[in-house]
C-alpha positions in Angstrom: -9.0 -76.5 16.4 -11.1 -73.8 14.7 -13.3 -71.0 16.5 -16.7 -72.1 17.3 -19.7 -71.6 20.0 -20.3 -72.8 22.6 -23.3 -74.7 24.1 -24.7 -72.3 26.6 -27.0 -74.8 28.3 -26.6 -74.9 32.1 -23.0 -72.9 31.7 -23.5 -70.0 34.1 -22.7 -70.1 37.3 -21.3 -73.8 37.5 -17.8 -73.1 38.4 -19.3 -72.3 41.8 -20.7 -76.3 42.2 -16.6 -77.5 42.9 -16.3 -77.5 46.2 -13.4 -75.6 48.3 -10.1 -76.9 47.1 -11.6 -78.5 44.3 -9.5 -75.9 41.9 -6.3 -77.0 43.3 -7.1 -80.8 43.2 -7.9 -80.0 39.2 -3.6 -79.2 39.1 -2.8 -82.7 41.3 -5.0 -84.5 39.1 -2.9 -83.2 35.8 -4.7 -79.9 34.7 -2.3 -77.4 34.3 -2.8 -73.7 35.5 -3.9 -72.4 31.7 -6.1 -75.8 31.4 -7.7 -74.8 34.2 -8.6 -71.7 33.3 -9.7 -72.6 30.0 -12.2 -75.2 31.8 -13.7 -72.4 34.7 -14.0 -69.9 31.2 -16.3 -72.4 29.8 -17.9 -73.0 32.9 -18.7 -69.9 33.7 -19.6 -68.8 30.1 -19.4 -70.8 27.2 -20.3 -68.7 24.3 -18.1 -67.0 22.3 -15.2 -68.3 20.3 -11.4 -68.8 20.6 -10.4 -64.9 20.2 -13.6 -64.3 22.6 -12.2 -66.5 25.2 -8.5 -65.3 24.8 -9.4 -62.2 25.6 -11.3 -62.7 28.6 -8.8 -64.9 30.2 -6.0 -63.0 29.1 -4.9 -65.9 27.9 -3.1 -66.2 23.8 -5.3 -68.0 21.2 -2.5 -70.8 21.2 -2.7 -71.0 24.9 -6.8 -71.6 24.4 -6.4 -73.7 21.8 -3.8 -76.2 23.5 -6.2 -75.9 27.1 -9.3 -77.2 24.5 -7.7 -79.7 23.2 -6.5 -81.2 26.6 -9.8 -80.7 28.0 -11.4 -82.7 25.0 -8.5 -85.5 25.3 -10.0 -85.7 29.0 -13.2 -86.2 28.8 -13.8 -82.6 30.0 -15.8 -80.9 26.9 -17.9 -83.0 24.9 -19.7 -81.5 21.6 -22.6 -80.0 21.9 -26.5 -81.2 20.9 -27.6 -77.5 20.7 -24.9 -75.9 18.6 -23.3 -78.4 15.8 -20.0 -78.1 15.3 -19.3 -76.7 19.6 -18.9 -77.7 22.6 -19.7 -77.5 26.1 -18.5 -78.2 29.5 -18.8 -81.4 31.5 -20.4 -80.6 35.0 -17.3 -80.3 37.5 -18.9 -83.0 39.9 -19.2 -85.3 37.0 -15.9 -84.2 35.3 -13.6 -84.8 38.7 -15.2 -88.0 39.1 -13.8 -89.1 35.5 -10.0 -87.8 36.5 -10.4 -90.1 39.5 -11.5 -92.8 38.0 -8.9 -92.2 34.7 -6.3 -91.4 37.7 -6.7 -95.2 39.8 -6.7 -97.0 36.4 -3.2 -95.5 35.9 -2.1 -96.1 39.5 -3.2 -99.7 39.3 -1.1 -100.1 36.3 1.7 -99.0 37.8 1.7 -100.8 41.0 1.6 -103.9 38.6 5.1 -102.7 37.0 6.5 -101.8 40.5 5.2 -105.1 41.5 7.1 -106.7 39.2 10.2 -104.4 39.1 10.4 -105.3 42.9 10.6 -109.1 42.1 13.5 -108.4 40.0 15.5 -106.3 42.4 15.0 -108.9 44.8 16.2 -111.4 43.0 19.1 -109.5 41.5 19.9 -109.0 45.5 20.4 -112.5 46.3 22.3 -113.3 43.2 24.6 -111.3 45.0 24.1 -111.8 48.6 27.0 -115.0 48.5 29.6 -112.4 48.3 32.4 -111.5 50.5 32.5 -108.9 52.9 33.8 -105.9 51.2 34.7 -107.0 47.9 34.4 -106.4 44.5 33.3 -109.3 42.2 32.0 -108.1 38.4 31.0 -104.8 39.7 29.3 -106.0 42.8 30.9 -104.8 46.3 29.6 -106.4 49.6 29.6 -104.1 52.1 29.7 -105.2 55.9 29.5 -102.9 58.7 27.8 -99.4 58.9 31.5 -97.6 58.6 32.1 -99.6 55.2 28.8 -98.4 54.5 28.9 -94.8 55.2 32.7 -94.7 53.9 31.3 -95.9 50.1 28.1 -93.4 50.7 30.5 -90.8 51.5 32.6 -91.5 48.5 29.8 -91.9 45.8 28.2 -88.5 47.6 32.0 -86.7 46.7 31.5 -88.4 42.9 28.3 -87.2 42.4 28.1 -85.3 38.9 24.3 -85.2 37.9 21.6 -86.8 40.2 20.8 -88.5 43.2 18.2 -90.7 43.5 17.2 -92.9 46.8 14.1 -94.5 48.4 13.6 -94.5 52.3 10.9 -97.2 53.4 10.0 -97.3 57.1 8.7 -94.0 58.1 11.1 -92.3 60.6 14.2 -92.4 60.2 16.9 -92.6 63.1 18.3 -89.3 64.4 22.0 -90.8 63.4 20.9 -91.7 59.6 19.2 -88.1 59.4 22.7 -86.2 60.8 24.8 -88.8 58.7 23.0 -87.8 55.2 22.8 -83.8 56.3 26.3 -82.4 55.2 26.2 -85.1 52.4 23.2 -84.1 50.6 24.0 -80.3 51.7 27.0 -80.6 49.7 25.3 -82.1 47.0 23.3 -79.8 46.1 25.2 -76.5 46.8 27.2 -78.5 43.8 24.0 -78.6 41.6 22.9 -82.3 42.0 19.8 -82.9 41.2 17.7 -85.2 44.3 15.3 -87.1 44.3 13.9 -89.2 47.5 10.6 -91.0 47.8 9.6 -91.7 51.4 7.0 -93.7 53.3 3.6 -91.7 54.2 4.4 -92.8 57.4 7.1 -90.6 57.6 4.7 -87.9 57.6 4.0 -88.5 61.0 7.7 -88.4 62.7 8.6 -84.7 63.3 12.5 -84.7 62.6 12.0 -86.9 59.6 9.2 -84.6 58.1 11.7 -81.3 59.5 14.9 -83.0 57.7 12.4 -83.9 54.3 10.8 -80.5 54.5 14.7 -78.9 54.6 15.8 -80.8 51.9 12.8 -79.4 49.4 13.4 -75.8 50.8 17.8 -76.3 49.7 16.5 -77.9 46.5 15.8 -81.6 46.2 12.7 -82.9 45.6 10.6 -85.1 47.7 7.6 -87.2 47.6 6.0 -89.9 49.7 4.0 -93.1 49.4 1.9 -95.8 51.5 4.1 -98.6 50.3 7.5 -98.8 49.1 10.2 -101.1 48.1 13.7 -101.7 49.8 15.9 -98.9 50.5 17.6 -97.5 47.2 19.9 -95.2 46.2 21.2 -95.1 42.8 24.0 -92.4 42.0 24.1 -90.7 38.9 22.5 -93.9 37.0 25.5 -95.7 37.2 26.0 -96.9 40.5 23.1 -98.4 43.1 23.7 -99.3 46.8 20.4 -101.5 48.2 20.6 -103.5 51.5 21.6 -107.4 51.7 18.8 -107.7 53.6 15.9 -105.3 53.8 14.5 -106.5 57.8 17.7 -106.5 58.6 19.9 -103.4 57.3 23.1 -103.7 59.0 23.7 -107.2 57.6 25.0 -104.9 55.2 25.1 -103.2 51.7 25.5 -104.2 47.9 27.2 -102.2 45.9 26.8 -102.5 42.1 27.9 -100.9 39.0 26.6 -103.6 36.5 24.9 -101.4 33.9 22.0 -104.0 33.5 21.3 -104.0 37.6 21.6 -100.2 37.7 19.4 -100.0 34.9 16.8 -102.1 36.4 16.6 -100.8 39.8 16.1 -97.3 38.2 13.4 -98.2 36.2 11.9 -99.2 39.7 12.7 -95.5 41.3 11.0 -94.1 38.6 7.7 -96.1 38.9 7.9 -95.7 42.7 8.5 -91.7 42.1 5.8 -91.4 39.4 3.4 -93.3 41.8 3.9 -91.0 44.7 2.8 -88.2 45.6 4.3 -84.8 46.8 5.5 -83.9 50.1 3.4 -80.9 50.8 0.0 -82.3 48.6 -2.5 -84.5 49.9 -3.7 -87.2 47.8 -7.1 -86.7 46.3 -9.6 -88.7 47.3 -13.0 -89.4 45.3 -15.5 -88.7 48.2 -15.1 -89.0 52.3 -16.1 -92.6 52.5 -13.7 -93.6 50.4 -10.3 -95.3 52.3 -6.5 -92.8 52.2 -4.2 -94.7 49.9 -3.1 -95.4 53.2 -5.6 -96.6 54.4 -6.4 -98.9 50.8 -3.2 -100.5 51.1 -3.2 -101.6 54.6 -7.1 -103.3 53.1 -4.9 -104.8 50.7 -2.2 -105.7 52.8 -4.9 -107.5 55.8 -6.7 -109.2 53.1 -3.5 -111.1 51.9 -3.4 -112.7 55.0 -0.9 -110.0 56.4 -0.8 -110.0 60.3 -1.6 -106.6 62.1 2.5 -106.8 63.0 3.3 -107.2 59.6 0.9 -105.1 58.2 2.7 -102.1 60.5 6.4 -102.9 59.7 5.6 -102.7 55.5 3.8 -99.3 56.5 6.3 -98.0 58.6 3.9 -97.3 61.3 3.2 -98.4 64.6 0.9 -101.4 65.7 -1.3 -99.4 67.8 -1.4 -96.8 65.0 -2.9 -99.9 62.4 -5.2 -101.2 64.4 -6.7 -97.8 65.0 -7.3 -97.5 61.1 -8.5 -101.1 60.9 -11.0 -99.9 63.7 -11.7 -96.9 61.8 -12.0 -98.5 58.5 -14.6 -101.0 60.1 -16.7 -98.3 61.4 -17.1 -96.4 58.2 -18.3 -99.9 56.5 -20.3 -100.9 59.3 -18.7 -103.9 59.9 -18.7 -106.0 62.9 -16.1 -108.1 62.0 -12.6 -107.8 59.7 -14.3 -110.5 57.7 -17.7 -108.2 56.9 -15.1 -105.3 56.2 -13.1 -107.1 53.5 -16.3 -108.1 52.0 -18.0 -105.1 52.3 -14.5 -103.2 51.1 -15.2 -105.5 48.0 -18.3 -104.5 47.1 -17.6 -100.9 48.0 -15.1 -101.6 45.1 -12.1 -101.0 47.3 -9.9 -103.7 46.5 
């Protein structure tokens, strides 16, 4: 991209319109740190050229260049009518709007692929589910019984050469599973091994699972949460998975696999669950305050399918009482007298 000038119109003193936070929300929405530089340099002044704008950022031409052109790819400078051949900045209230909006199109994609991905694992599960207990059949094992389950979990843990991957649905986790998985995954990663774990929003909200998640990013893994999820996972070092029988029912027991095509599969689902999620210590962004949590969307979503409040609370990993004081909530902020009006007015709104 050449030097240029840019449009000066309305440029001063913009960078000051984003509200508090709104700098950091620029990084969770995909701007890097130099990007956003680049974009509060043009806001705040946007003459000068490339070398002009280096200098003042103390940033190198390259680096200025590259933050342009990811600006331009989003929608963030557009040229300018005053001065052919420049640009100038897109007001911040109007530019954030456009990463939201860019930002649920992409989510919405995904959650169609993890909607499908989730189909398949399920039905790859009850391919399997006729199995004995605690045998091996073309690189399926049936495992019965928590021991036989925490024995082959120990096992894989000790075999571990690369990564560790696992989703936790339900929100807190017991005290037992949390002291089972500590000396396991603190092993792990004194050796290395690179974790992953996705857990439930809901988990957010139970202090010794947030304490246990919150220990495992400060020894090294990496975690990150999400309103809805699929059935437990974990999936060691891409070549072995181990997901429940049954997911209501967990100690119905374990499958096992090592089937390339399975393992294969059910990774492709971590990853769209991971890339879906977001990080442990970030909140999601939100377009405006009327607008519902992704929490709070999916339980909309969930309700509107016909969903009972009961169930509604077990997919979230939350408590009854705890979604039926959203619903309540949700209904105020619509002005709905009824769960009816609310899923209407959620539609118009654009919610779901």
């Amino acid at each position: 991209m050449p030097d240029f000038a840019y449009d000066r119109g309305g440029g001063a003193g913009r960078a000051a319109q984003l509200p508090p936070g709104g700098w950091e929300m620029l990084q969770t929405l995909g701007l890097g740190a130099d990007v956003e530089a680049v974009y509060r340099g043009m806001l705040a002044d946007p003459s000068g050229g490339i070398a002009e704008l280096s200098a003042r950022l103390g940033l190198t031409e390259t680096q200025v260049r590259e933050g342009l052109d990811r600006l331009v790819d989003l929608d963030l400078l557009r040229p300018s009518r005053d001065c052919p051949g420049g640009l100038r900045a897109v007001r911040p209230e109007l530019g954030l709007e456009l990463l939201l909006r860019r930002q649920e199109e992409e989510l919405a994609r995904q959650q169609q692929e993890l909607a499908r991905s989730k189909a398949a694992a399920a039905q790859v599960v009850s391919e399997f589910a006729e199995l004995s207990p605690n045998t091996e059949v073309d690189g399926a094992e049936r495992l019965v019984g928590m021991d036989a389950i925490h024995g082959r979990l120990e096992q894989l843990a000790h075999d571990l050469s690369r990564e560790c991957l696992a989703i936790l649905p339900g929100g807190a986790l017991s005290e037992a599973s949390l002291e089972a998985s500590r000396p396991l995954d603190r092993r792990a990663l004194a050796r290395g091994i690179e974790m992953r774990s996705v857990y439930q929003d809901s988990a957010r909200n139970d202090p010794a699972t947030l304490a246990y998640a919150r220990w495992l990013t400060e020894e090294g893994g990496q975690v990150r949460t999400s309103p809805l999820l699929p059935p437990r996972l974990l999936i060691f070092d891409r070549t072995v998975a181990v997901v429940p029988i049954d997911p209501d029912h967990s100690r119905l027991g374990a499958l096992c696999t090592s089937a390339p095509g399975i393992v294969a599969s059910l990774t492709n689902l971590f990853e769209q669950t991971w890339d879906s999620a977001g990080p442990l210590g970030a909140d999601r962004p939100r377009p405006s305050d009327t607008r519902p949590t992704a929490t709070e969307l999916e339980l909309l979503k969930l309700l509107a399918s016909g969903m009972t409040d009961e169930a509604a609370a077990k997919r979230l990993g939350v408590s009854l009482r705890t979604v039926r004081r959203q619903m309540a909530a949700l209904m105020e902020r619509l002005h709905a007298t009824s769960r009816f009006e609310a899923g209407l007015k959620a539609a118009q709104q654009g919610w779901l």
